[in-house]
ZAMARGU-4260 file (C-alpha; in steps of 0.2 Angstrom, whole numbers, plus 5000, padded with zeros to 4 digits):
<rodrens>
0) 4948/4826/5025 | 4947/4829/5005 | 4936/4817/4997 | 4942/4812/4977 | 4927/4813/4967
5) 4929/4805/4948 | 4920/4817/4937 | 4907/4810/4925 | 4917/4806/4911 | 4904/4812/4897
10) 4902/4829/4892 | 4882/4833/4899 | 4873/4850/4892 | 4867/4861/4905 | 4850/4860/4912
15) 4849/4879/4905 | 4848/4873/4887 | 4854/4882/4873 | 4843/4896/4878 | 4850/4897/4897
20) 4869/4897/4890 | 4862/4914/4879 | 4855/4923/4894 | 4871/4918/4906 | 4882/4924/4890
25) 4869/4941/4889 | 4872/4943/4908 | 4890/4942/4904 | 4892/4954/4892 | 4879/4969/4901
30) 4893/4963/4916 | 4906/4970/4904 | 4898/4987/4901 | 4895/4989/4922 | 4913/4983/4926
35) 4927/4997/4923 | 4939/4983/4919 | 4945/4978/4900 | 4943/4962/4895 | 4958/4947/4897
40) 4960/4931/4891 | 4974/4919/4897 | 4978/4900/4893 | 4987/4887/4904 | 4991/4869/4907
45) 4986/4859/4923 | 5003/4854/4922 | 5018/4857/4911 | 5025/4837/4912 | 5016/4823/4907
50) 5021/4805/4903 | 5014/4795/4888 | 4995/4791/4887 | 4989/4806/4900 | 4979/4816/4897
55) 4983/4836/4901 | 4969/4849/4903 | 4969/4865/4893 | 4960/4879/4900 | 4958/4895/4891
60) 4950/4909/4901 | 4941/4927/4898 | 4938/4939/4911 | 4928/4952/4909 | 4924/4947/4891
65) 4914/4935/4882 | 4922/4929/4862 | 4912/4929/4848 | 4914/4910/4844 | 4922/4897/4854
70) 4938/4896/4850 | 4946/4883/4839 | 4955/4868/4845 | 4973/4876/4841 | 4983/4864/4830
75) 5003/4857/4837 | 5013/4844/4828 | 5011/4826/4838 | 4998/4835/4850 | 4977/4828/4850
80) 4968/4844/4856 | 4951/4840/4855 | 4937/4852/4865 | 4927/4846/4879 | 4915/4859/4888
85) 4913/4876/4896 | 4910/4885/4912 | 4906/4902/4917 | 4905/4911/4932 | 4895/4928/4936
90) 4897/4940/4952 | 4892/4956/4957 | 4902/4963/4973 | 4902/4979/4981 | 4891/4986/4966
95) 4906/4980/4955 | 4903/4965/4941 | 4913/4953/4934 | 4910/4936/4923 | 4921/4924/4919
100) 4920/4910/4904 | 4931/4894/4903 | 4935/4884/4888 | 4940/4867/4892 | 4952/4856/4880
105) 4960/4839/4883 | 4978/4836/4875 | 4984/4819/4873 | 5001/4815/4867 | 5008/4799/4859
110) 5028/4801/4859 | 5039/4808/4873 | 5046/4824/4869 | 5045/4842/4872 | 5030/4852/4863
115) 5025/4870/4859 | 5006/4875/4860 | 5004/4890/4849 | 4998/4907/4855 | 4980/4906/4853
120) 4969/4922/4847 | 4951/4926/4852 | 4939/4942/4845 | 4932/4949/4862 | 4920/4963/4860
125) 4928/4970/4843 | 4947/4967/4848 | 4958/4952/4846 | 4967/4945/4861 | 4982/4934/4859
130) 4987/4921/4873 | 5007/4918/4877 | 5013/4900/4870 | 5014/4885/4882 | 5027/4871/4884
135) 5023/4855/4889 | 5036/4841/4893 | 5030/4822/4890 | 5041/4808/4899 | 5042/4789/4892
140) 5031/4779/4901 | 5036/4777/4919 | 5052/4789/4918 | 5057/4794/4936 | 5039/4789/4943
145) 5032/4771/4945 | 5029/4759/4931 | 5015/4756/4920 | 5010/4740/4929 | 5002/4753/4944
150) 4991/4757/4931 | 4973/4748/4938 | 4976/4752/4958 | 4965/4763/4966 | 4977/4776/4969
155) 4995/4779/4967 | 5008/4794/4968 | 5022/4800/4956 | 5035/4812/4959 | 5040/4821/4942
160) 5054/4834/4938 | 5057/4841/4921 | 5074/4836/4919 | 5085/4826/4931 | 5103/4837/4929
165) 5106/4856/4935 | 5118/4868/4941 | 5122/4873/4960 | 5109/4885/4966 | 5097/4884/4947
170) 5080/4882/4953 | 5071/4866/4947 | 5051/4862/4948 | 5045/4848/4955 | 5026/4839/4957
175) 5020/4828/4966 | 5005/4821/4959 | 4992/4811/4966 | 4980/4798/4956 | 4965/4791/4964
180) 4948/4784/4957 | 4943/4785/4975 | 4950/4790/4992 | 4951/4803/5003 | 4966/4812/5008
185) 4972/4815/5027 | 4986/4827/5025 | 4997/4837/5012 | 5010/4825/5005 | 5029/4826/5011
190) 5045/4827/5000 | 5062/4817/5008 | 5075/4835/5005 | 5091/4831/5010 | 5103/4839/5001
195) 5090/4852/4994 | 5081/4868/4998 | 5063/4865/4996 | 5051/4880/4991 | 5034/4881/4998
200) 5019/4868/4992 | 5005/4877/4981 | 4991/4864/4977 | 4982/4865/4962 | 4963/4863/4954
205) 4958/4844/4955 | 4956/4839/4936 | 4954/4821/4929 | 4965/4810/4916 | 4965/4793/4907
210) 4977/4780/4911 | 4975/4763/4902 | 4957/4762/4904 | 4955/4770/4921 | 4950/4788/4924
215) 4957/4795/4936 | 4956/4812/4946 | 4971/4819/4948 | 4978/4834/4962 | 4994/4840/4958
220) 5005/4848/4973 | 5019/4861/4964 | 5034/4867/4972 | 5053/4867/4969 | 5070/4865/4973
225) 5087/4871/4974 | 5102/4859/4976 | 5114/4865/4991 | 5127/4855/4984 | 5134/4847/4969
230) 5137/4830/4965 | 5123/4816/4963 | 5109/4817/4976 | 5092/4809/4981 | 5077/4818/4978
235) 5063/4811/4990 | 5053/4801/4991 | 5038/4808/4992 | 5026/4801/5004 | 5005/4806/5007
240) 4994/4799/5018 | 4977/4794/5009 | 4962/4783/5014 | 4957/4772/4999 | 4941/4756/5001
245) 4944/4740/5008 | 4945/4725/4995 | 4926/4721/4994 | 4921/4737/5003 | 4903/4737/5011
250) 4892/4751/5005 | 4876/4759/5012 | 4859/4762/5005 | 4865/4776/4994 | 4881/4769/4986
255) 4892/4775/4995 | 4907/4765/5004 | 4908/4761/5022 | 4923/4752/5024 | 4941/4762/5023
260) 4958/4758/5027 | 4972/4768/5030 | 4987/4770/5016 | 5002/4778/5016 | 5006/4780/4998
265) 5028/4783/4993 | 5035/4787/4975 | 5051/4781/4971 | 5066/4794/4974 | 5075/4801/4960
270) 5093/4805/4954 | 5098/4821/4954 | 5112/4826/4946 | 5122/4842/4952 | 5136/4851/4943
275) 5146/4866/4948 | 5145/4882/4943 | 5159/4887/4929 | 5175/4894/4936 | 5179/4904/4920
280) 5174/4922/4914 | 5166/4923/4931 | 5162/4942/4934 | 5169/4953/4946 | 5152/4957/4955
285) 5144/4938/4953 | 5135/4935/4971 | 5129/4918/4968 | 5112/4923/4958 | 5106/4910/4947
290) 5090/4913/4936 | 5087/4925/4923 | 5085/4943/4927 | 5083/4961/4920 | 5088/4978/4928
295) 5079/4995/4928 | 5087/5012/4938 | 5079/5027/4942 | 5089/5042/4950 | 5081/5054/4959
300) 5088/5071/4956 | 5107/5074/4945 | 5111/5089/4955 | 5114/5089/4974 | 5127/5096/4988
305) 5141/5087/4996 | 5133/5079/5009 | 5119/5077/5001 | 5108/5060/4996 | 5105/5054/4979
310) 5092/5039/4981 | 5093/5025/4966 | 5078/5014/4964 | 5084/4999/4957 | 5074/4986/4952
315) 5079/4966/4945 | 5066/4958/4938 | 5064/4941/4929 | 5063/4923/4936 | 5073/4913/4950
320) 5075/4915/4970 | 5071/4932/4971 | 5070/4935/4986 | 5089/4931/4990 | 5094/4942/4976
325) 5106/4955/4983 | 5117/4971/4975 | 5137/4971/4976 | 5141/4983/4964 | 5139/4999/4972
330) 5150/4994/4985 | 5165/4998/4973 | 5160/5014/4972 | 5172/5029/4973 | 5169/5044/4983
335) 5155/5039/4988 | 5145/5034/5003 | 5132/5020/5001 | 5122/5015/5013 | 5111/4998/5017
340) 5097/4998/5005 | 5079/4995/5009 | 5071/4981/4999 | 5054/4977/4994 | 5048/4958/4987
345) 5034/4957/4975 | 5030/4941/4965 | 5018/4936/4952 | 5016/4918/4952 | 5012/4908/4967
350) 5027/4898/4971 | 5035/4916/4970 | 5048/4910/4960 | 5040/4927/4946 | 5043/4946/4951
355) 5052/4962/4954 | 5066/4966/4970 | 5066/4985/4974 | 5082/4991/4981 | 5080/5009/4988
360) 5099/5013/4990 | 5104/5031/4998 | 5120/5035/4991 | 5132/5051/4997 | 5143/5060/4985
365) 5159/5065/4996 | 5166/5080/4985 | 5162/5090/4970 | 5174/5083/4959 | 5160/5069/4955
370) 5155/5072/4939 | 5143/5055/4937 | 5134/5039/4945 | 5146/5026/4940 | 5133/5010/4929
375) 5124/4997/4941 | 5130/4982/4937 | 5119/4964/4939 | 5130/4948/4934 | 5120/4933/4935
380) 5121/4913/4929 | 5109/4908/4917 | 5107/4890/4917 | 5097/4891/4900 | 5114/4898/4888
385) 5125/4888/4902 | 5133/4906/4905 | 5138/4919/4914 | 5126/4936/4910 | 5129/4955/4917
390) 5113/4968/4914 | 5118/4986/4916 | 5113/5002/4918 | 5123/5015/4911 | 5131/5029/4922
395) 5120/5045/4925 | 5128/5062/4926 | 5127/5072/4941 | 5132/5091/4946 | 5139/5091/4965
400) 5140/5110/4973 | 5151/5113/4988 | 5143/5114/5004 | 5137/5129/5015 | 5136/5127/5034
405) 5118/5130/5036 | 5113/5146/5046 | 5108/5144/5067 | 5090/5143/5066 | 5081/5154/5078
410) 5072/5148/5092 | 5054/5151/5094 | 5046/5148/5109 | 5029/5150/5113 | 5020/5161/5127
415) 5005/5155/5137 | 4991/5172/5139 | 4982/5170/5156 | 4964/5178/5153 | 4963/5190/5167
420) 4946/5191/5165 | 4940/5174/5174 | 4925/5171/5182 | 4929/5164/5200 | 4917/5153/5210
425) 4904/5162/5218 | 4908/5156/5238 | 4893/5167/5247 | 4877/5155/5242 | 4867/5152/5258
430) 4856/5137/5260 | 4837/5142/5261 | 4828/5131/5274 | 4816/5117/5267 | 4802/5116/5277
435) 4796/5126/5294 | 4798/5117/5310 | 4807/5102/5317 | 4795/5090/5316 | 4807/5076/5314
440) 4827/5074/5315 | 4833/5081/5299 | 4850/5076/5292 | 4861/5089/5286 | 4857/5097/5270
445) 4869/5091/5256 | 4878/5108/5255 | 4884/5107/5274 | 4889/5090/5268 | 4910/5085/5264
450) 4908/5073/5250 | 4892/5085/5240 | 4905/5102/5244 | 4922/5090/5236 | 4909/5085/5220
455) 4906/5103/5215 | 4925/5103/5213 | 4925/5089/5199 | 4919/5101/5186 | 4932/5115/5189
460) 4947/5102/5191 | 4939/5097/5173 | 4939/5112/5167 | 4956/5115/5172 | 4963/5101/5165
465) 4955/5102/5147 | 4964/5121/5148 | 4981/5115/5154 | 4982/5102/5141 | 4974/5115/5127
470) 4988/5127/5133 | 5002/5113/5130 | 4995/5109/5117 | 4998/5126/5108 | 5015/5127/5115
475) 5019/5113/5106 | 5012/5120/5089 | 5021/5136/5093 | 5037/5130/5096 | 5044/5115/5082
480) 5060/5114/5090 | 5052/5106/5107 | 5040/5098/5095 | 5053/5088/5089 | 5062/5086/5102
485) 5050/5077/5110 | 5046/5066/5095 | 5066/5061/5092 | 5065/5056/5111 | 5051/5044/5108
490) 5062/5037/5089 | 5077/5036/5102 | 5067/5025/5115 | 5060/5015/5103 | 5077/5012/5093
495) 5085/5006/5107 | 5071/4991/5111 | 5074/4988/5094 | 5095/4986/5095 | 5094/4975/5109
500) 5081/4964/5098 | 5091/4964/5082 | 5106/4962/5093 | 5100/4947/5102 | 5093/4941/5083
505) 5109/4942/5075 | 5103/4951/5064 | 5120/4965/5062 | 5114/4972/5046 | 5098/4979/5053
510) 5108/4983/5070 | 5119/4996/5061 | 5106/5002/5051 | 5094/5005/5067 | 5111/5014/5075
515) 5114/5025/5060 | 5095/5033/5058 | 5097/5038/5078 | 5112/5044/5077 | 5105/5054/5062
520) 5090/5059/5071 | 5096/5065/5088 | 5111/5076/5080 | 5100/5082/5069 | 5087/5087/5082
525) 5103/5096/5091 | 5111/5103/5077 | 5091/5109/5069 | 5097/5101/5051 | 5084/5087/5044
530) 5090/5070/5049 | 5096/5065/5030 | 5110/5078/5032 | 5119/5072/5045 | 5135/5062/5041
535) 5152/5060/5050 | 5159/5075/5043 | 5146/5082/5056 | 5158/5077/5070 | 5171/5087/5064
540) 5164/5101/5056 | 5150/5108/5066 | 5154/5097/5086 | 5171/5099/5088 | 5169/5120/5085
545) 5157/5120/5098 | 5169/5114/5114 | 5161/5096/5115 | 5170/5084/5128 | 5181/5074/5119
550) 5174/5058/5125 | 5159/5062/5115 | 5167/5066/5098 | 5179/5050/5102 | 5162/5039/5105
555) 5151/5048/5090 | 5165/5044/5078 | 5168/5027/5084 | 5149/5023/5081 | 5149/5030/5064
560) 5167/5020/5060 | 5157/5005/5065 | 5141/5009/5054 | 5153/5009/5039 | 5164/4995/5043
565) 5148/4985/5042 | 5145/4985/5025 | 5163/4978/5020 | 5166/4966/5036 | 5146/4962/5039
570) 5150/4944/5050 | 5147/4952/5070 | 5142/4940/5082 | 5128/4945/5092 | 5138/4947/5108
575) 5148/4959/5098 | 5133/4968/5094 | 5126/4966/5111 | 5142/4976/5118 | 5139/4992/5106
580) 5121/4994/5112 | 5128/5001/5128 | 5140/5013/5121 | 5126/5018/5108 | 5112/5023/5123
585) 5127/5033/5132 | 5132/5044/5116 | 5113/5048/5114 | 5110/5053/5131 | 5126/5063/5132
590) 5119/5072/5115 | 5103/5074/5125 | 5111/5084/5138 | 5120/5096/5127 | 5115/5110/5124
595) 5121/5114/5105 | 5109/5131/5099 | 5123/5142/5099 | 5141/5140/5096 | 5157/5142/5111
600) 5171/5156/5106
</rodrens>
């Protein structure tokens, strides 16, 4: 349970004094000569919409640095900036220091509107660092939130949206703000999404504002939506359960309030107005993407042999649903295989609305009359210019050499030397009598005993152990080709749990991928050719010479068919994908059994 605490309202000094703030800012800056890091300086917003007579907090923050001066309220037409306090932060971790120094500002605005704070310069030891402007959205009074006359309640909830009209699939922020002078909250607030697809809830710093004249602290929850539909829809309400005082509440001895109730607090929904994407100038390799994006390529080598993979690391970058982002345009390609990319995420702002996808796409040139990678193409909606937008990266030149059936490799395998030389147990030592006489029954001495003879043994079968594993294990370094043979055995195991999983996940374009990289490893551990050599032509040209059973080459071919077929028709149920698996396990244990290191006449 989150207690809402109203700040004091008055800016107090510190109880270090003038003289405190200089040592902390002295401790600062000997932090800056330790730390190995250069010195930043960002500003932000506690929120980017606001509605007339709020307050909005300005922070302006310098990490491994401390300005020269405070920096100057920045000036904005219709914007009251006016500068309110500081705060600083020092730690030392893992012999590693860093400080960090706030600047605190309150902007009031008088008019609704849209506004531009300016980029705001600092000097930080010697050099001048700019901040990147800020936009800030300011609502009439009660616009798509409750009206003024909550003003004076102890708490109340607003849901707020910068603009109340989008396009199908355009991402649109959303807050959900809560205002108490006191209360304390009993779980995270709930958005009504029907019709929408709701990102995740990020909650921000607690901050404080002015409303009529009531201060009130303020936590924000940020997230967003995307519409799944056009036409006019509801979005919300917002609901959050929060415990606020009684009317004439007890309090104890020390001030504090005794007497709570339970209060469910609601905003009012909102209108939401949905519009289609345009049907016109639509181009050809449009998937749906919506945002605004940027691409960058990177080929790894312009000279290969049929057969051969290039690998393309493609990356978009910019601001929308990346994760969902996906590339088409390569499936147009002419002679040419290309093969399921691998993808990798990173985002750079919480709600992960911010980043970079990586495609890792393998691509095969088919013949050498490829002279060039054909340009990556991106198309996209920006919902900014109301348009259609295609990035590109321009085709890249490539030299494709026929292919050479790679020589048989030979076989080396390994001999274990005996040492002729070995000591055996000695077998003659004879018990020397302990004592003289019989004055008392003796037991038998330990040597004469079954269990004492059996543990002298434990040693030697040791000792035998430790050198039978030592000989296997320098069998295996001597001989790669059993060294890898065992290893692809352990990958084919393993792959095949993992079909029946992604199978039983629906999950086809993983399944084909999974079936693809075994087939590539076990004919590649037959054939001795790296894994990232083997492609259908494999069947035809180096199998069928050798006098493979028919059934085989029919089943291997019908399994690679299938991997291709998956990139253009990739809807398979996953009873269909349940049925390959079986066919899959049998073509692997038949290549298994063959015997393929020298060719049939």
């Amino acid at each position: 349970m989150v207690s809402l605490r109203l700040p004091n309202t008055r800016c107090r000094s510190s109880p270090f004094g003038r003289s405190g703030w200089r040592c902390v800012s002295l401790l600062c800056l000997l932090a800056n000569f330790a730390s190995a890091f250069a010195a930043t300086f960002t500003a932000s917003l506690d929120r980017n919409v606001a509605t007339v007579g709020e307050n909005v907090t300005l922070s302006l923050t310098f990490e491994g640095g401390t300005p020269a001066d405070v920096p100057p309220s920045p000036s904005a037409p219709n914007l009251s900036i006016n500068y309110v306090g500081q705060s600083s932060q020092f730690n030392f971790i893992n012999g590693r220091s860093s400080s960090t120094l706030v600047y605190n500002y309150l902007v009031r605005v008088a008019q609704p509107g849209e506004y531009t704070i300016p980029a705001i310069s600092a000097s930080v030891d010697g050099k001048t660092l700019t901040s990147q402007p800020l936009k800030l959205k300011v609502l009439k009074s009660g616009e798509g939130t409750p009206g003024s006359e909550i003003v004076g309640k102890n708490a109340f909830l607003k849901l707020v949206v910068p603009k109340n009209d989008v396009y199908l699939g355009e991402v649109l922020p959303v807050e959900i703000r809560l205002y108490a002078r006191q209360g304390n909250l009993k779980g995270p607030p709930r958005l009504n999404q029907e019709g929408f697809t709701v990102g995740k809830m990020n909650q921000q710093p607690l901050t404080k504002t002015l409303m009529g004249n009531q201060y009130y602290s303020v936590l924000v929850y940020k997230t967003f939506v995307i519409a799944a539909k056009t036409g006019r829809l509801t979005l919300g309400p917002a609901t959050l359960p929060l415990a606020v005082p009684r009317p004439n509440a007890r309090v104890n001895l020390f001030g504090e309030i005794i007497d709570w109730m339970d209060a469910n607090l609601t905003t009012d929904p909102l209108s939401i107005d949905v519009r289609p994407l345009p049907a016109t100038n639509v181009p050809p390799d449009f998937n749906g993407a919506v945002g605004n994006y940027s691409l960058e390529a990177v080929v790894s080598t312009n000279a290969v042999t049929v057969g051969d993979p290039i690998t393309l690391m493609i990356q978009i970058k910019g601001r929308g649903p990346i994760d969902s982002l996906t590339l088409s345009s390569l499936n147009n390609w002419r002679d040419f295989k290309i093969y399921p990319p691998n993808t990798k995420v990173e985002t750079t702002d919480p709600l992960g609305l911010e980043g970079v996808k990586t495609f890792e796409q393998a691509v095969i040139p088919e013949n050498v009359e490829v002279k060039e990678l054909p340009p990556i193409t991106f198309s996209f909606f920006d919902p900014v210019q109301k348009g259609y937008r295609t990035v590109t990266h321009p085709g890249s030149p490539i030299i494709v050499r026929p292919g050479n059936a790679a020589p048989t490799q030979p076989t080396i395998v390994g001999s274990a030397t005996q040492n002729q030389n070995e000591l055996k147990p000695a077998t003659d030592i004879v018990h020397i009598k302990p004592r003289v006489g019989t004055l008392a029954q003796i037991r038998a001495p330990l040597v004469q005993q079954t269990w004492f003879v059996a543990l002298q043994g434990v040693p030697l079968l040791a000792w035998l152990t430790v050198l039978v594993w030592r000989r296997r294990e320098e069998n295996l370094a001597n001989n790669p080709r059993l060294r890898r043979q065992r290893q692809v055995a352990h990958t084919v195991r393993e792959g095949l749990a993992e079909l029946r999983r992604v199978a039983g996940a629906n999950q086809a374009e993983a399944f084909f991928a999974t079936v693809f990289r075994l087939l590539q490893e076990q004919l590649g551990e037959r054939l001795d050719l790296p894994a990232s050599a083997i492609t259908e032509a494999v069947v035809d040209e180096r199998l069928r010479p050798r006098g493979l059973a028919a059934e085989t080459l029919a089943a291997l071919q019908e399994l690679f068919q299938a991997c291709n077929q998956a990139r253009y028709a990739p809807r398979w149920s996953g009873q269909e994908l349940a049925s390959l698996v079986p066919k899959v396990e049998s073509a692997l244990q038949q290549l298994q059994r063959l015997n393929l290191d020298e060719p049939r006449l």
